[in-house]
N, C-alpha and C positions, 0 to 999 in steps of 0.2 A: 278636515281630517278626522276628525270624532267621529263623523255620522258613519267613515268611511266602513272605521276601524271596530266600528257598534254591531255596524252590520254584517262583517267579516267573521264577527262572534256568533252567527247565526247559520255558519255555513258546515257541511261536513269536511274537510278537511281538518285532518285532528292540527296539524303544524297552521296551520292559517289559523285555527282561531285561536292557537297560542303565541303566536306573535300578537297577532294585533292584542290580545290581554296586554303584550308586554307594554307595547307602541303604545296602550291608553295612558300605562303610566309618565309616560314623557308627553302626552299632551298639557296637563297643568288644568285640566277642565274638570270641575267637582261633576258635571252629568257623567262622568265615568264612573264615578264610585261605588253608586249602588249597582250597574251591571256588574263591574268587580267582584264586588261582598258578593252575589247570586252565584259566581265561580269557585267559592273558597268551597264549597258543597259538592262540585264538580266529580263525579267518580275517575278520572285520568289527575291523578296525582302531579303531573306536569301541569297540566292545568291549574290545577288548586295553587301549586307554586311558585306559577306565573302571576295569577291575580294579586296573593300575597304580597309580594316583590313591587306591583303594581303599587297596590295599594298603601305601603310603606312609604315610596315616594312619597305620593300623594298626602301623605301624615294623618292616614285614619287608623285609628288603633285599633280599628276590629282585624289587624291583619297579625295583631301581636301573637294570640291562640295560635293562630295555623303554622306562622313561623317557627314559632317554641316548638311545635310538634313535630315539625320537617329537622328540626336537632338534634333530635334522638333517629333519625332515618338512618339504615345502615347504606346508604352512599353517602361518601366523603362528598361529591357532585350538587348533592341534594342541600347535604349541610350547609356548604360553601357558599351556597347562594342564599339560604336565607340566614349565615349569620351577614352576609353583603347588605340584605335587605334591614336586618335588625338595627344595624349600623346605623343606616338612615335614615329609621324609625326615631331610635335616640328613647325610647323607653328604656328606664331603669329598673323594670321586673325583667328585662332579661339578661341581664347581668350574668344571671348564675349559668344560667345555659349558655353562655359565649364562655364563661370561666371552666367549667366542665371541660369544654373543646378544645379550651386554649391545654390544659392540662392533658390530653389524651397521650397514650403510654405507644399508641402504636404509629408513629408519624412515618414510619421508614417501612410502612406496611402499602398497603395500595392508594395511600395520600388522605390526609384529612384537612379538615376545613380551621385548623389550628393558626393558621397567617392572615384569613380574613374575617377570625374572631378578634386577633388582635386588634385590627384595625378598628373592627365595632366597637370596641372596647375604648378604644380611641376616642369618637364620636361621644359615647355616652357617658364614660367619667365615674366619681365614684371612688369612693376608699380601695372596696374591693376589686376595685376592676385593678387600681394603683399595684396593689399587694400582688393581683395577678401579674402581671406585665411585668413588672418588679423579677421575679419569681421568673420568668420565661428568658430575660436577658439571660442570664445562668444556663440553658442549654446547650444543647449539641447544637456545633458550626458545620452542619455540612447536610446536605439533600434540601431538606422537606425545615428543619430546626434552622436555617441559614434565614429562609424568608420569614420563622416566625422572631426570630431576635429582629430583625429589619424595624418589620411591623411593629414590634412592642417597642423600640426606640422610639419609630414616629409617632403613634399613640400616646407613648407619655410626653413626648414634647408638645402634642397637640391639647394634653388635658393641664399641661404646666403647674402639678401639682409639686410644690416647694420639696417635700416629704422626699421624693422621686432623685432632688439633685446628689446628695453625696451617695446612696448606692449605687446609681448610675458611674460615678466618679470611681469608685470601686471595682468594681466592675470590669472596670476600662482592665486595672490592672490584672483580672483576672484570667485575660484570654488570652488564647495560644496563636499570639499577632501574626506568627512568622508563615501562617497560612493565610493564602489569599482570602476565603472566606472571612474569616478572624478579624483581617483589616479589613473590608469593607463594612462589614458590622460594628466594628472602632468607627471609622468614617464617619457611620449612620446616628450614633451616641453622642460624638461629639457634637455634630450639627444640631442632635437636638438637644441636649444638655446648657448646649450656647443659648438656647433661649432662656434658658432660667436660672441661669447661674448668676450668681451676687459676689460681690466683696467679701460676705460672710464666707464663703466657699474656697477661702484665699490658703487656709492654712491645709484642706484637703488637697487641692492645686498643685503647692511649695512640694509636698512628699511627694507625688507623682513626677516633679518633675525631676526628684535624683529617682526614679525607681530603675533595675536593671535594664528592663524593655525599652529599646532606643523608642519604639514605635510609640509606647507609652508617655515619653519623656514629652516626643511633639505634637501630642493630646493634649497635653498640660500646658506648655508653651503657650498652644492656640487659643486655648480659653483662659490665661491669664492674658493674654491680651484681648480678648470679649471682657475681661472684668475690667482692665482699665485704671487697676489700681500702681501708684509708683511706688509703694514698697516693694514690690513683684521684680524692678529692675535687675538690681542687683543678684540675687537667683540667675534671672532669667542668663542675665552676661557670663556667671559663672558654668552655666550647662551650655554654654553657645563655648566656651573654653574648654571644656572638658571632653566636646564630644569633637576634634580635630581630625578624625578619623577617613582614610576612601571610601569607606563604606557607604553604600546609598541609604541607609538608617541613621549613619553618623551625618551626612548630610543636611538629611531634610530636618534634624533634631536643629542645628541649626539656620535654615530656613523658616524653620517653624518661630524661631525666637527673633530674628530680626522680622517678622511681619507684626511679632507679639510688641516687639519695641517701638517701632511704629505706633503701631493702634495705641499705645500708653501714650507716646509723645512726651515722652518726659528726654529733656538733655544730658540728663547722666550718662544714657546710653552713647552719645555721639561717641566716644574714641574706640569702642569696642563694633560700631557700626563702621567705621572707619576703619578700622581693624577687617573686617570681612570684605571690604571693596577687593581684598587681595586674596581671598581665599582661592584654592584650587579649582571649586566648581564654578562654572558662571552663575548658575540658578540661586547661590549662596552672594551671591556679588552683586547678581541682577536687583534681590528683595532689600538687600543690602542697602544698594543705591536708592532704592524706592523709601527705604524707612526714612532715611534722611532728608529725605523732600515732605517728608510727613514733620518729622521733629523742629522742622524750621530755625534747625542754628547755623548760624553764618560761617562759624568754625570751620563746617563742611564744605564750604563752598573750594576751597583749594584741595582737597585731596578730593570730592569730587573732579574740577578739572584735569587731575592729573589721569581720574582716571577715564575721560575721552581719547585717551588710546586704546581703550581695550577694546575691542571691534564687538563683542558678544554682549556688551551691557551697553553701546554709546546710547540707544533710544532710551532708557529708563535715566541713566547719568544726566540727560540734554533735559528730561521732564522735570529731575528734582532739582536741576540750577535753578532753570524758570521759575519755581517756584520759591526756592532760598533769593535769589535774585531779587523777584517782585518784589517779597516781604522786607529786603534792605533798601528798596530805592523810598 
């Protein structure tokens, strides 16, 4: 494939020999590198930022220069691709040029490369990269500002800098949930905050979970049940009480808590799990049934049975006997 793609670099076709630059870098063969670096010279700028990209893979840092310089290019197209490439470089001189980008004032203008800075930033790590990312949660929910809070969620779940956990938590409660944007950017925070968050995190958690925002409340929920700790119970049953509501926010605020009681396993919970086998939604009854198969108290095993008449929950009801069952024989 190499010799193919070496040779394809020798040809006039301006698009042939800029793929195969590309195609070199996904070979994995060091005999590409030096033709590469001979392209970073290259007068078609495409070219130049094809090799670059190339070469990034590849993890030769002479591609750092050209990248930084395709940063400051006035295409958002051009940007985008080499903060992608920078990303996968993983040098920490370019830091500031990813940070620059992430911070650009015109994201709602004809697109910038501000969402897969994030990401670079990700990859590479770094106080400041933290403070960045940090700093971009806090944006506008909607266009272009939608996928860069995304990206700086998973970024900082991927550099899992401790610093990162209670703003994130923060955070949660600062957004305007009740737009769908809003809540898939919650979604994105939570899942990654679940990687880093500890016991220490327990009393920022507690406030979240009485905050106004139902959506809020089952963010909180969810990651005191990833923490795992059993003073958390008691909270938890009382927001699974308080939020009795039709509403689909009132809902899932308690769905959110019997998965959270579960995952703790602590038996306190049983009569207030027991308590929701009868709530009005199934999906609240369904998780219901499912914690108690987790909790392993025998307790349940009769109000379980009784509730193999409810046709909407008997599969999950029939899974947590088996399991209360086994545990007693």
């Amino acid at each position: 494939m190499i010799e193919d793609k070496l040779r394809e670099l020798a040809l006039t076709d301006r698009w042939v020999r800029i793929d195969a630059a590309r195609e070199l870098g996904k070979c994995g063969d060091p005999r590409a590198i030096e033709p590469l670096v001979a392209l970073l010279n290259d007068p078609d700028e495409n070219m130049r930022l094809a090799a670059a990209e190339s070469l990034a893979v590849l993890g030769d840092v002479r591609a750092l220069h050209p990248l930084l310089t395709f940063m400051s290019h006035e295409s958002w197209s051009m940007r985008d691709a080499a903060a992608e490439a920078l990303g996968k470089l993983g040098d920490r001189r370019a830091v500031d040029s990813l940070v620059k980008e992430l911070q650009r004032e015109d994201i709602e203008g004809e697109g910038c490369a501000a969402a897969k800075a994030a990401e670079a930033l990700g990859h590479i790590g770094g106080d400041h990269a933290v403070d960045a990312l940090l700093a971009a949660l806090n944006g506008p929910c909607f266009g272009e500002g939608y996928d860069i809070r995304i990206n700086a969620a998973r970024a900082l779940a991927r550099i899992r800098d401790k610093r990162a956990v209670r703003p994130m938590l923060e955070a949660l409660a600062g957004f305007e949930m009740k737009r769908n944007l809003g809540g898939m950017v919650q979604k994105e925070i939570v899942e990654s905050v679940g990687k880093m968050v500890t016991v220490e995190d327990r009393e920022t958690l507690l406030t979240l979970l009485t905050a106004t925002d139902l959506e809020v409340q089952s963010a909180a929920a969810e990651l005191l049940g990833t923490v795992g700790d059993s003073s958390a119970v008691e909270p938890l049953v009382r927001a699974m009480e308080n939020t009795q509501g039709d509403y689909s926010e009132a809902r899932g605020v308690r769905i959110s808590v019997a998965r959270a009681l579960g995952r703790i396993g602590d038996r306190q919970a049983t009569p207030a799990l027991v308590t929701a086998l009868r709530d009005k939604w199934w999906a609240v009854r369904e998780t219901a049934a499912e914690a108690l198969g987790e909790l392993g108290d025998p307790s349940a095993i009769g109000p379980l049975r009784a509730a193999m008449n409810d046709d909407e929950i008997r599969s999950p009801v029939e899974n947590a006997l088996r399991k209360l069952e086994t545990r007693t024989d």
